[in-house]
TORNU-648910 format. One record per residue (C-alpha): residue in one letter; chain; x, y, z. Coordinates in steps of 0.05 Angstrom, whole numbers, plus 5000, padded with zeros to 4 digits. Layout:
# residues N
[r "a", "A", [X, Y, Z]]
...
END
This chain:
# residues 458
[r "x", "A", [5000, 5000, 5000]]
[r "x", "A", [5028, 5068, 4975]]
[r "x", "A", [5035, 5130, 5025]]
[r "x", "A", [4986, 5163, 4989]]
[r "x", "A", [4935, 5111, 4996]]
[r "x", "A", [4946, 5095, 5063]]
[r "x", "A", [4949, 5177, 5084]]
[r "x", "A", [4884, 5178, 5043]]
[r "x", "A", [4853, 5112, 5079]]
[r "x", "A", [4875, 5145, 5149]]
[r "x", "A", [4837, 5211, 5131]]
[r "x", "A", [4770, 5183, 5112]]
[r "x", "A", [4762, 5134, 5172]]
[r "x", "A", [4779, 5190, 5219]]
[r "x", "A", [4725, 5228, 5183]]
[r "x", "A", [4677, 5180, 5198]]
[r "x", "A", [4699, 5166, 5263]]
[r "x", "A", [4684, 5236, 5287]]
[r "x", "A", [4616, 5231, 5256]]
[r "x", "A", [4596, 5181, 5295]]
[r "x", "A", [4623, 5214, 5361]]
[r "x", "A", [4568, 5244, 5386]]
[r "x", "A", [4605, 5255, 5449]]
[r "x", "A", [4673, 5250, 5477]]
[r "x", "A", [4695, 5186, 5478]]
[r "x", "A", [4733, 5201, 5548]]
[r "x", "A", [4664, 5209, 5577]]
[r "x", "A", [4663, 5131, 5595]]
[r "x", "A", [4724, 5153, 5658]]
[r "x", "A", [4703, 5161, 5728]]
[r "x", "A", [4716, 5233, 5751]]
[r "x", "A", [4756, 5205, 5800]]
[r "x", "A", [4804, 5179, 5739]]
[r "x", "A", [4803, 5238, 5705]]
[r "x", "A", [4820, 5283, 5754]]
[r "x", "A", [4884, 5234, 5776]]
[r "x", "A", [4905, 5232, 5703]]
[r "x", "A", [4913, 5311, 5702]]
[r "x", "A", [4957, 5308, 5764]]
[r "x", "A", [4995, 5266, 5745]]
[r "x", "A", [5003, 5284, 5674]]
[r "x", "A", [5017, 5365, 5695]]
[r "x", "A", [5066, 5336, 5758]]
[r "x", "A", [5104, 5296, 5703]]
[r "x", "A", [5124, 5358, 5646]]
[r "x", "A", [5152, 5391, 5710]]
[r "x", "A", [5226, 5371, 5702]]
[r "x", "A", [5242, 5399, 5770]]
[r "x", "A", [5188, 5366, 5796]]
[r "x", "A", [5196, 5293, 5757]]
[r "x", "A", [5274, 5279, 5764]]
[r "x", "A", [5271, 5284, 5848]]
[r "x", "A", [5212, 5240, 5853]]
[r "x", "A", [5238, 5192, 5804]]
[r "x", "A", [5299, 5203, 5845]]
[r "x", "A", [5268, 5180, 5900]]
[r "x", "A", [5224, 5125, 5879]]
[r "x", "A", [5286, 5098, 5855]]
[r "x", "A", [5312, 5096, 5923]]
[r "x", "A", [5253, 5060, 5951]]
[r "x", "A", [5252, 5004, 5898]]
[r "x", "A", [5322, 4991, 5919]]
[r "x", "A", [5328, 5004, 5982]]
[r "x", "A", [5330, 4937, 6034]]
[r "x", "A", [5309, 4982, 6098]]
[r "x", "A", [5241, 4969, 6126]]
[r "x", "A", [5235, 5050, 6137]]
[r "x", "A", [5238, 5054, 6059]]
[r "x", "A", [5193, 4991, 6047]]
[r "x", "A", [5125, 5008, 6026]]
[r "x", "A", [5099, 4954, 6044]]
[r "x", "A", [5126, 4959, 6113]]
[r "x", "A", [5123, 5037, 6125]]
[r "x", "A", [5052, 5042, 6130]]
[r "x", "A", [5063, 5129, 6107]]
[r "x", "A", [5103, 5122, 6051]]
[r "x", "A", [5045, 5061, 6029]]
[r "x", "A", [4990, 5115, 6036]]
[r "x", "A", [5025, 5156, 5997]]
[r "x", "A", [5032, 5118, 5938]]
[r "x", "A", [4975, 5074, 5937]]
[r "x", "A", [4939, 5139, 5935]]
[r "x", "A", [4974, 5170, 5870]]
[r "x", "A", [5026, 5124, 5827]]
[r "x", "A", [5000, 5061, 5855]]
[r "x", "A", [4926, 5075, 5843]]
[r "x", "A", [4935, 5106, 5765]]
[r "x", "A", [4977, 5049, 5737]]
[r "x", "A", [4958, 4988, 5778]]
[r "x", "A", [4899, 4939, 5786]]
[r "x", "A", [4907, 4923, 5867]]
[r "x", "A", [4942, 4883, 5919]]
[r "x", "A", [4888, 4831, 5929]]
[r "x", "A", [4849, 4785, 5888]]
[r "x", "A", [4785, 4815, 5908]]
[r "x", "A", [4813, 4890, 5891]]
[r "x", "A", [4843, 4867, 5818]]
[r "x", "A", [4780, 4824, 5805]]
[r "x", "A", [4733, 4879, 5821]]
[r "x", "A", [4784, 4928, 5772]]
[r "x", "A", [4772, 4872, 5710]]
[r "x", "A", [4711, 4874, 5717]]
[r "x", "A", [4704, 4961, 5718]]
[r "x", "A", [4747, 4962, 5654]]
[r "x", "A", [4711, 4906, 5617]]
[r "x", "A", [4644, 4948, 5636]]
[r "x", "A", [4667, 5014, 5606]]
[r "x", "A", [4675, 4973, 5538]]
[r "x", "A", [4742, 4946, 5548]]
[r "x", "A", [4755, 4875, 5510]]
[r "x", "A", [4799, 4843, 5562]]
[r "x", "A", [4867, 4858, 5594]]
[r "x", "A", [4936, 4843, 5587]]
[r "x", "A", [4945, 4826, 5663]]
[r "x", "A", [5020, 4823, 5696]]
[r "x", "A", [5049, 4802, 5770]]
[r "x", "A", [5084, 4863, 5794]]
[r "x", "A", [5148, 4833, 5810]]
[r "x", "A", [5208, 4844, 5758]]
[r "x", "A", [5284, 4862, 5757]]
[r "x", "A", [5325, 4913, 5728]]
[r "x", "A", [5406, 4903, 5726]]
[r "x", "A", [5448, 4962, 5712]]
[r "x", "A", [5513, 4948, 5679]]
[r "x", "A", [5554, 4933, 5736]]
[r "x", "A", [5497, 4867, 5758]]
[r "x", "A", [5493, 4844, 5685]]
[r "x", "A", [5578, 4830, 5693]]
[r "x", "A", [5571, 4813, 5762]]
[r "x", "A", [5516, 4758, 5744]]
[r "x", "A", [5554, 4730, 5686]]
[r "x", "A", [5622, 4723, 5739]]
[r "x", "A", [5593, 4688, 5783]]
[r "x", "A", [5554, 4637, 5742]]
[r "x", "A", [5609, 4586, 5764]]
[r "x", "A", [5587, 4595, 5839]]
[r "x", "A", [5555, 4552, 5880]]
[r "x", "A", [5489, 4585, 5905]]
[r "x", "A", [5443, 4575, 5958]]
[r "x", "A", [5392, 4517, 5929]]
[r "x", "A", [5343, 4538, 5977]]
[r "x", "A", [5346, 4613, 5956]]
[r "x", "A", [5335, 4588, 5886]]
[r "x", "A", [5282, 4548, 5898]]
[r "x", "A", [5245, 4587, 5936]]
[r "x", "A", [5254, 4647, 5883]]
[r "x", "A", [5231, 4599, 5822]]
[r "x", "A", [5168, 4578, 5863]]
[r "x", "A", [5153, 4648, 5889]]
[r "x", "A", [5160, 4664, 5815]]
[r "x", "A", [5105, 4602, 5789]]
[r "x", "A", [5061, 4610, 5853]]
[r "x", "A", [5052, 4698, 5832]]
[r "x", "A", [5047, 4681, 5756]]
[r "x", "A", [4995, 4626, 5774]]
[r "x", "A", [4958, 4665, 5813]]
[r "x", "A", [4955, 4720, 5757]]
[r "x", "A", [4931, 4664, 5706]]
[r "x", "A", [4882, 4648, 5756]]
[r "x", "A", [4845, 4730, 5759]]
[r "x", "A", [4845, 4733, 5689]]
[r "x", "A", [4781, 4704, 5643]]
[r "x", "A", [4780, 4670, 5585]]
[r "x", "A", [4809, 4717, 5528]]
[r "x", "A", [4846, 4756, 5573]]
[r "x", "A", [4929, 4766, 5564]]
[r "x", "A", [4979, 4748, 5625]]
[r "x", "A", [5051, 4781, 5612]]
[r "x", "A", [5107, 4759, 5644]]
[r "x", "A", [5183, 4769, 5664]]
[r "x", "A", [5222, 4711, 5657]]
[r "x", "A", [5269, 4755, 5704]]
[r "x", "A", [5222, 4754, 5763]]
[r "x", "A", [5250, 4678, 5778]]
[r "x", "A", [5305, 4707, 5814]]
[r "x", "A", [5385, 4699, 5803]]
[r "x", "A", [5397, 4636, 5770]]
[r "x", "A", [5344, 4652, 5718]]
[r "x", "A", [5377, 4715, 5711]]
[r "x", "A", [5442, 4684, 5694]]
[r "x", "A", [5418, 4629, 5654]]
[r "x", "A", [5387, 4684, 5607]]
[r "x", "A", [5450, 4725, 5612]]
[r "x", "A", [5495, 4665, 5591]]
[r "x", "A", [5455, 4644, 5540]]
[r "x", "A", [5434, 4580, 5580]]
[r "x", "A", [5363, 4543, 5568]]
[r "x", "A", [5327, 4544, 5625]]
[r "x", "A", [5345, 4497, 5693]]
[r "x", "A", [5303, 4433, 5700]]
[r "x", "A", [5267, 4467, 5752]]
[r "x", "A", [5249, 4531, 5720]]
[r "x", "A", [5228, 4501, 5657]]
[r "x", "A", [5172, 4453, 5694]]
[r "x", "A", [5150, 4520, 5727]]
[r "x", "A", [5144, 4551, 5666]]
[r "x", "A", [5111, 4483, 5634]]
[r "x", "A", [5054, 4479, 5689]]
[r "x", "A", [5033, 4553, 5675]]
[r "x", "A", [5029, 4549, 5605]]
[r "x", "A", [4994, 4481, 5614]]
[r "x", "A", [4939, 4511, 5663]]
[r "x", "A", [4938, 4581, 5614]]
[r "x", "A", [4919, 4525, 5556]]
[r "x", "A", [4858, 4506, 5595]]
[r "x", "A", [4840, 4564, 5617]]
[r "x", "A", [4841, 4598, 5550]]
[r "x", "A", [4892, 4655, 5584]]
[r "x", "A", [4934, 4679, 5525]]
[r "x", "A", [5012, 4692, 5553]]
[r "x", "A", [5054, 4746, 5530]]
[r "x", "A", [5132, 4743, 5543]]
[r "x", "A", [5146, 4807, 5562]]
[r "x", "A", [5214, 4828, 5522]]
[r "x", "A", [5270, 4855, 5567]]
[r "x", "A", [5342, 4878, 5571]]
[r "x", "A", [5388, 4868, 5520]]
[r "x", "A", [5431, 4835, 5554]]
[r "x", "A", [5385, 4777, 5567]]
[r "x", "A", [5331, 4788, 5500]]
[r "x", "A", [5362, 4731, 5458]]
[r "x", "A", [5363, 4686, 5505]]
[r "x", "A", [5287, 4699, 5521]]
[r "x", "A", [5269, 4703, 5451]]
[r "x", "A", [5301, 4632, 5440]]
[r "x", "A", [5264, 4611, 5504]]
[r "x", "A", [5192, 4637, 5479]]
[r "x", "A", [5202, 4597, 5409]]
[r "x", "A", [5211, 4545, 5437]]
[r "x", "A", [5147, 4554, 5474]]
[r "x", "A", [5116, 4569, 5415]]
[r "x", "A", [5128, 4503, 5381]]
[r "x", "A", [5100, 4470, 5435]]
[r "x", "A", [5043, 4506, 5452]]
[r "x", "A", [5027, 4547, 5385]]
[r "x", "A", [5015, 4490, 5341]]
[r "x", "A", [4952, 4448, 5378]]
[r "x", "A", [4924, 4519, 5413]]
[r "x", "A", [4845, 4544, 5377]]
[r "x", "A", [4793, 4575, 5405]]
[r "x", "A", [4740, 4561, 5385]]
[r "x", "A", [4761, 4519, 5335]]
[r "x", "A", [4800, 4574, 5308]]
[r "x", "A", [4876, 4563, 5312]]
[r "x", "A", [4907, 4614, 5352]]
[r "x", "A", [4964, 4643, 5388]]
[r "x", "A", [4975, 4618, 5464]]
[r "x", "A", [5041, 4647, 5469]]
[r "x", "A", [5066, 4713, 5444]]
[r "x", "A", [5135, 4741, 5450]]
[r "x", "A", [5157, 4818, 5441]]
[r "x", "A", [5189, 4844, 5389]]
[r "x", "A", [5214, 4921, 5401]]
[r "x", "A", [5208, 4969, 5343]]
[r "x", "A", [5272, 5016, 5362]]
[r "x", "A", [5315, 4960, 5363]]
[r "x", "A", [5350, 4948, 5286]]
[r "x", "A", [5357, 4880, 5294]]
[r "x", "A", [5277, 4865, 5299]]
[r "x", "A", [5260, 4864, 5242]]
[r "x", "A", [5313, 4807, 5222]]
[r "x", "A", [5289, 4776, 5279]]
[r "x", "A", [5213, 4774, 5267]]
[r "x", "A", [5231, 4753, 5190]]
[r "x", "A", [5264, 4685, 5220]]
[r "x", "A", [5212, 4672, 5277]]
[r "x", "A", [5164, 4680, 5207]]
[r "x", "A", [5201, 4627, 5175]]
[r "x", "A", [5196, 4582, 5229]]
[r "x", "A", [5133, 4582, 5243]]
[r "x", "A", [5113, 4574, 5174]]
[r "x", "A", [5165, 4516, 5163]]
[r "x", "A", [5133, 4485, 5227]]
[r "x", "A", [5067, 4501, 5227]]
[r "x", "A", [5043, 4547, 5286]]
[r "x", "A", [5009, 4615, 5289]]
[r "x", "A", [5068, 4660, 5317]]
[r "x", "A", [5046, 4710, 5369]]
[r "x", "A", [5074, 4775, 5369]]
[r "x", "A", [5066, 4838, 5414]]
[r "x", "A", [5094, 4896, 5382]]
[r "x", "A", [5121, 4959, 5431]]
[r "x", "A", [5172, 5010, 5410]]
[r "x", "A", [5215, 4989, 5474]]
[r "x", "A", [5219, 5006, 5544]]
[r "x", "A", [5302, 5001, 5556]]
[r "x", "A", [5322, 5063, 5534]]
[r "x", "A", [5352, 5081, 5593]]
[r "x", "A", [5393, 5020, 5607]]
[r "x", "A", [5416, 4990, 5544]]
[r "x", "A", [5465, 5012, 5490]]
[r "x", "A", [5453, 5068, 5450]]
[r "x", "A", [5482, 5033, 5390]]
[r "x", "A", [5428, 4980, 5381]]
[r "x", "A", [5377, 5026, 5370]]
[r "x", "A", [5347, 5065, 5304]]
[r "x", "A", [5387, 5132, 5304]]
[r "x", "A", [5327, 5176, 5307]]
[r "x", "A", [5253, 5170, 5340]]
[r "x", "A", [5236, 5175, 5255]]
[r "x", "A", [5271, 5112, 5253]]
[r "x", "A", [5234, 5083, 5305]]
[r "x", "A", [5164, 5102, 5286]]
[r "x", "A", [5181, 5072, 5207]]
[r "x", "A", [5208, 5009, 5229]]
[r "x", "A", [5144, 5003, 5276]]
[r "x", "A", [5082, 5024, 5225]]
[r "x", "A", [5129, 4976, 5172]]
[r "x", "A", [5124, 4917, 5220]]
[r "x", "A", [5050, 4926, 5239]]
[r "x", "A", [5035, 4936, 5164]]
[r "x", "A", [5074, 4882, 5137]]
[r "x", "A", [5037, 4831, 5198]]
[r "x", "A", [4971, 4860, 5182]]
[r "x", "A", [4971, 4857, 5119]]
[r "x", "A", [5003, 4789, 5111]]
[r "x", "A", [5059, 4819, 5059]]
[r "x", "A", [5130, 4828, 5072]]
[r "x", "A", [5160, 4889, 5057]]
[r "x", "A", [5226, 4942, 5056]]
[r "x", "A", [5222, 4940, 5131]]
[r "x", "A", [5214, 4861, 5145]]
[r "x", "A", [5246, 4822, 5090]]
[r "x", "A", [5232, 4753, 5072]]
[r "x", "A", [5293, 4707, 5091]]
[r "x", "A", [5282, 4660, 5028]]
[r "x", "A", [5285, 4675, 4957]]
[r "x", "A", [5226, 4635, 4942]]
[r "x", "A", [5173, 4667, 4978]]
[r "x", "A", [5115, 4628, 5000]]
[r "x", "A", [5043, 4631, 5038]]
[r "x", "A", [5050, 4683, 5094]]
[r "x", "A", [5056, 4648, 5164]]
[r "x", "A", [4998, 4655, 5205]]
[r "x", "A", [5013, 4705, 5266]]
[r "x", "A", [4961, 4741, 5314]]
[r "x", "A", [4979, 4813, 5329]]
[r "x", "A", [4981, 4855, 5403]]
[r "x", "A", [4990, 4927, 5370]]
[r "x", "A", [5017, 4959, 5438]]
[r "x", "A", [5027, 5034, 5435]]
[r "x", "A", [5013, 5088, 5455]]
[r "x", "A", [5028, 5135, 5390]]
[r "x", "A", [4969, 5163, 5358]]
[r "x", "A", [4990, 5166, 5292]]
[r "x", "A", [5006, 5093, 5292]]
[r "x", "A", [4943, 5066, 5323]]
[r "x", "A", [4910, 5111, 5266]]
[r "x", "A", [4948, 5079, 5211]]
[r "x", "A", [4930, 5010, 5243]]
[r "x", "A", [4853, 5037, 5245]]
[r "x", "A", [4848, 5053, 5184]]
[r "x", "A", [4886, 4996, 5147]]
[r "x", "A", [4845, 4949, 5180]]
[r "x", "A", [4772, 4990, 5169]]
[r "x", "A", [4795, 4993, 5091]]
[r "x", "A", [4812, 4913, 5103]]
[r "x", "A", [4735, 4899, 5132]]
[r "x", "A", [4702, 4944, 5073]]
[r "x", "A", [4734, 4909, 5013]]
[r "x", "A", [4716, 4841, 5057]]
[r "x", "A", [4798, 4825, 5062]]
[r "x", "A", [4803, 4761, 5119]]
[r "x", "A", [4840, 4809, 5183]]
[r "x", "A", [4889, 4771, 5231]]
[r "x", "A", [4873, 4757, 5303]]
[r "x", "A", [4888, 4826, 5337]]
[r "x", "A", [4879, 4874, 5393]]
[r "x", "A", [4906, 4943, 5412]]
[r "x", "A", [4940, 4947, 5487]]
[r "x", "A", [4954, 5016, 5526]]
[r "x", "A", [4975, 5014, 5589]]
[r "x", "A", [4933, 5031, 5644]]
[r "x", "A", [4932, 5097, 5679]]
[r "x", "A", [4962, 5135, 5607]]
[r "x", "A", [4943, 5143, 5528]]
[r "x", "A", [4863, 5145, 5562]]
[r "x", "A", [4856, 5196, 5493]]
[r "x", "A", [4877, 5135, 5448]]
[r "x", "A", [4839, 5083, 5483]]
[r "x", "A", [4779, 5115, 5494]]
[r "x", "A", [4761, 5127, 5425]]
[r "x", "A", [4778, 5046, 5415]]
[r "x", "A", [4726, 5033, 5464]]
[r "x", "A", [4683, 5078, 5434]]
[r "x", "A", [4693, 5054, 5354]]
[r "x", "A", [4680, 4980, 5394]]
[r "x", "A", [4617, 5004, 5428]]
[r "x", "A", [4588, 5026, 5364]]
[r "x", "A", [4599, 4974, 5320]]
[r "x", "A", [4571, 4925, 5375]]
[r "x", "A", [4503, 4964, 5367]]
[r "x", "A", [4500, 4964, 5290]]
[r "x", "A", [4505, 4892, 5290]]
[r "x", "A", [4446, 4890, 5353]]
[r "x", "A", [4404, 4933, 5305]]
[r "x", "A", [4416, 4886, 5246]]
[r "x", "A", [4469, 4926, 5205]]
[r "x", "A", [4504, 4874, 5169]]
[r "x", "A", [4548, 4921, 5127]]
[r "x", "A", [4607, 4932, 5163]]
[r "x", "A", [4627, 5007, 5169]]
[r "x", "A", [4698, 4994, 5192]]
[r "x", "A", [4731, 4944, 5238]]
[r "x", "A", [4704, 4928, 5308]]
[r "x", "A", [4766, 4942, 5354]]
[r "x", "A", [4796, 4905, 5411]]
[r "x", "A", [4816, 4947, 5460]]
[r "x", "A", [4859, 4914, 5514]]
[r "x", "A", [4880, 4949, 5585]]
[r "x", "A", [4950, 4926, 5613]]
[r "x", "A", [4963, 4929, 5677]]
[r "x", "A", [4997, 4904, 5735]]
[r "x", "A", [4975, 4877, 5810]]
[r "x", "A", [5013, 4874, 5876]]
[r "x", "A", [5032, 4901, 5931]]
[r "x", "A", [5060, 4978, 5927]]
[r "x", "A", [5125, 4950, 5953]]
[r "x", "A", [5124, 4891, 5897]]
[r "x", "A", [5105, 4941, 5854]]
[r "x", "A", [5163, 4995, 5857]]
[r "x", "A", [5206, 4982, 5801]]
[r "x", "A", [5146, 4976, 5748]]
[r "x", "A", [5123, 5043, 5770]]
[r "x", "A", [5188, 5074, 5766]]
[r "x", "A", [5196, 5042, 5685]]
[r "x", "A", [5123, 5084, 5686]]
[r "x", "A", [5159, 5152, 5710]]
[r "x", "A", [5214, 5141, 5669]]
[r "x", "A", [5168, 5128, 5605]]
[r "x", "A", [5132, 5192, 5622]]
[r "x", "A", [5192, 5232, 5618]]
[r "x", "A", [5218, 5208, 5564]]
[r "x", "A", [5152, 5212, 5528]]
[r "x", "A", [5133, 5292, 5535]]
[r "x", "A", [5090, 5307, 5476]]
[r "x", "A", [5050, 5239, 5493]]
[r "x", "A", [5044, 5264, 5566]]
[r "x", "A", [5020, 5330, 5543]]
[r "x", "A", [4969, 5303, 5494]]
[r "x", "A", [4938, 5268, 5549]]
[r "x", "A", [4928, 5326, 5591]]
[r "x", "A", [4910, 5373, 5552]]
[r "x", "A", [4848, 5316, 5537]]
[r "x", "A", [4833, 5314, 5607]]
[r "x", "A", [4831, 5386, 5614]]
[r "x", "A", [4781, 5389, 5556]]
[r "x", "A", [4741, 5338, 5582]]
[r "x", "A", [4743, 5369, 5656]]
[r "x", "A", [4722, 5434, 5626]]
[r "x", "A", [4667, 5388, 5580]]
[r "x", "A", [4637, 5365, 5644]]
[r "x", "A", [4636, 5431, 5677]]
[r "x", "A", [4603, 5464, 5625]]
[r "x", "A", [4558, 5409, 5625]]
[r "x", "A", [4538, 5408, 5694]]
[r "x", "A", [4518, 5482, 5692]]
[r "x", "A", [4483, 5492, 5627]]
END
């Protein structure tokens, strides 16, 4: 699909999108959610404000003193649950992340992408440190207990979600050994790997789709070699109902230049062995931690090699970006899409490729759009909204499809604030880093705080 065609495609859907918004889509938000979202959003494009509290929440998710442990310091606890906690997470209990499921599912939302809050984050001086003392001899006790701490939180998280649903997780969160295994380049030990067997057994029959969330780059090979390997084993005998389907998804980041190489052999191989590949595609969350070199040069880069990748999935075609690795081109494997971002422009490319897709009556790929909870509310709104509306022209017995019928996904993660830490310091970080997405979001929940007002009083 040409530029022109596609800029053309993109300008007609939103047309009609807007027509059929006959009021703002952020309506569907609690007050209470709006209101936190401004905070937030204004405390965050304060750079004077931003870089001490980072600062500090940096300290806490390090720190092994009970004063600094939020889940010990009963103040410090308050204080977050109340702001950072309580705008990107779902809750520390079953009952609170249940009850959280089930208030996003009733705004419109199709499911979530649900994670265990526990992950790890090496700085340079860890990732050597790990990879020394892989010869050591280790506490088995300490290792065991991580692994099953590990299977017993990622269970549990399989467990809250419903049928449909996504669970990500972090191969990391299994503690040391895990982590040096992945840093060596090592399969997985004998004890891991049955951990990570039974929960993709009991996600099978639960129908609980698993994304692999990706990771540093010191340890993303290893994972991606992990999560094929999963995929051969699980991919190939997973349907619902009696569709074949992805159970297992890994993630494939957009700013690094190796991905799409990477994505063109995981292609081949699960055409060559026949399985649906599952991929969730992010930009990347590592900027801060791994080498500059590995990434595209500019953002420009970035976003290309990311609308490429979505367009050459989506459309089932490879292209300039993602490059066939044999000469003699065949079928186009089957893979089912998690379109994560939180760029506007590219969910509208997505949008409208796939509403142009429905209209001319082209088959579409298993696929659903994730933002994280607590940001991008202005992009996934409007999902919800496009989702809403189609659901009612098909109760009143429209049978012409006006455009696709979008599955909006919520990610999020549960915990306890302390568990929690280092996930919402990746959040602060991303918010930083991200200014012009930060300020798009609040200056749509100032509009729609003004929209209410003025509603109220009229």
């Amino acid at each position: 699909m040409d530029m022109n065609h596609s800029t053309h495609i993109i300008n007609e859907a939103t047309k009609e999108r807007r027509s059929h918004d006959d009021s703002s889509p952020l309506s569907i938000l609690p007050l209470s959610a709006v209101i936190r979202t401004l905070a937030i959003t204004t405390f965050t494009s304060v750079p004077f404000l931003l870089g001490p509290a980072l600062a500090s929440l940096s300290i806490l998710s390090d720190s092994k003193s009970p004063l600094l442990n939020p889940d010990k310091n009963p103040i410090l606890n308050a204080i977050l649950r109340q702001t950072i906690y309580s705008q990107f997470c779902a809750g520390e209990t079953p009952a609170e992340v249940r009850k959280t499921i089930a208030d996003l599912k009733q705004l419109g939302y199709a499911g979530v992408i649900l994670g265990y809050g526990r992950e790890v984050v090496m700085d340079g001086d860890e990732e050597e440190g790990i990879a020394s003392a892989a010869g050591e001899a280790q506490n088995a006790d300490q290792i065991l207990r991580e692994i099953r701490e590990w299977k017993e939180g990622t269970m549990q998280t399989v467990e809250l979600a419903d049928e449909g649903d996504f669970v990500a997780l972090k191969f990391t969160g299994a503690g040391r050994q895990a982590l040096r295994h992945l840093v060596q380049g090592l399969p997985p030990s004998p004890t891991l790997q049955e951990a990570i067997h039974e929960i993709c057994d009991r996600a099978k029959d639960r129908k609980i789709l698993l994304l692999f969330d990706a990771e540093q780059h010191a340890v993303q090979n290893t994972i991606d070699s992990w999560v094929l390997e999963l995929q051969r084993r699980y991919n190939s005998s997973f349907s619902i109902q009696g569709k074949p389907r992805a159970l297992i998804y890994n993630t494939y980041q957009a700013y690094l230049q190796s991905t799409p190489k990477t994505l063109a052999s995981h292609l081949a191989v699960s055409q060559n062995e026949s399985f649906v590949l599952g991929v969730k595609l992010v930009r990347g969350a590592y900027l801060n931690s791994d080498p500059r070199e590995i990434f595209w040069s500019t953002k420009q880069g970035t976003d290309n090699a990311y609308d490429a990748i979505a367009q050459c999935l989506m459309s089932r075609k490879y292209n300039d970006i993602v490059q066939s690795t044999s000469k003699d081109i065949q079928a186009f494997p089957q893979a089912d899409l998690v379109l994560a971002s939180h760029n506007r422009a590219s969910v509208d490319r997505a949008r409208a490729l796939r509403d142009d897709q429905t209209k001319r009556g082209e088959p579409l790929i298993e696929m659903v759009y994730g933002q994280l909870q607590g940001m991008a509310d202005d992009i996934s709104c409007p999902l919800v909204r496009q989702s809403i509306t189609a659901s009612r022209d098909r109760g009143l017995g429209q049978h012409q499809p006006h455009g696709e019928s979008p599955k909006p996904y919520k990610y999020l993660v549960w915990g306890t604030v302390g568990e929690c830490t280092k996930y919402l310091l990746r959040r602060g970080h991303e918010n930083r880093d991200a200014a012009s997405r930060t300020k798009d979001t609040r200056t749509a929940m100032l509009k729609e705080l003004k929209r209410r007002s003025l509603t109220r009083w009229r």
